[in-house]
C-alpha positions as CSV (number, residue, x, y, z in Angstrom):
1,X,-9.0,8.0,-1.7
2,X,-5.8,8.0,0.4
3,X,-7.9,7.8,3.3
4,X,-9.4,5.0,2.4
5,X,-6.6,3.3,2.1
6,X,-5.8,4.1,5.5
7,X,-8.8,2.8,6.7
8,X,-8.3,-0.6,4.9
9,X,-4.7,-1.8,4.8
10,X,-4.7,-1.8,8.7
11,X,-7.9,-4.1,8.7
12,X,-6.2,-6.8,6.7
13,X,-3.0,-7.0,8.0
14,X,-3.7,-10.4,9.3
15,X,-3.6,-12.1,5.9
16,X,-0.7,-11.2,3.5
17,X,-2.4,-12.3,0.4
18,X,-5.3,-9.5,1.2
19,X,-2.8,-7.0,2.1
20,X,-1.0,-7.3,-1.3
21,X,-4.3,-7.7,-3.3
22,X,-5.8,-4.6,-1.4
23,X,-2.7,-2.8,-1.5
24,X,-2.7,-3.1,-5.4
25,X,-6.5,-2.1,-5.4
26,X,-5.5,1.6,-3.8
27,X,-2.2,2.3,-5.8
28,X,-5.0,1.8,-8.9
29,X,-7.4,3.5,-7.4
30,X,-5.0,6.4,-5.5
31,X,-4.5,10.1,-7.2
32,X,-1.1,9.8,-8.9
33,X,-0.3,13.3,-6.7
34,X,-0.9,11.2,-3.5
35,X,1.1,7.9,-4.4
36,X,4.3,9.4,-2.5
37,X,2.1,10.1,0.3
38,X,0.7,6.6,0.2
39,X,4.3,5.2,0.3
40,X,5.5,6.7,3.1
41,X,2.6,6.0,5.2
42,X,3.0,2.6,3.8
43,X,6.5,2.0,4.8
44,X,5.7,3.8,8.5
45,X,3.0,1.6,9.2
46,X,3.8,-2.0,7.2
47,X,7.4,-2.1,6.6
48,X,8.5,-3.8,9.1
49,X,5.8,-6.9,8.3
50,X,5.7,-6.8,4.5
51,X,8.8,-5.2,3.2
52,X,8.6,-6.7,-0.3
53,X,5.2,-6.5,-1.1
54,X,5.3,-2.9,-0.4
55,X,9.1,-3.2,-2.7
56,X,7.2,-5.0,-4.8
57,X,3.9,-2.6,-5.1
58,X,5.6,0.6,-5.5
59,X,8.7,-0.3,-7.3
60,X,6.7,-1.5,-10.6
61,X,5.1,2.2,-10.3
62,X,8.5,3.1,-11.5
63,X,8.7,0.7,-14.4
């Protein structure tokens, strides 16, 4: 599924209210063994752009 997700979040990066909303989708969908994994990539590839939705996304994974 991570791959997936690699396929998809780069596609909507032009629209931060499908980013978030796909974003969300994966972390559902996502093996809890892979969410680290997601993360990083995540943060390599989108933190500079969307900082707090990713802060946002994978911070409440804590909670």
């Amino acid at each position: 599924m991570i791959e997936y997700a690699k396929v998809i979040l780069p596609k909507v990066t032009f629209s931060r209210e499908l980013f978030q909303k796909e974003l969300h989708k994966c972390i559902e969908w996502i093996e809890k063994e892979e969410i680290e994994e997601l993360r990083k990539w995540c943060q390599e590839n989108f933190g500079d752009d969307y900082p707090n939705i990713l802060a946002d996304a994978f911070d409440n994974l804590a909670a």
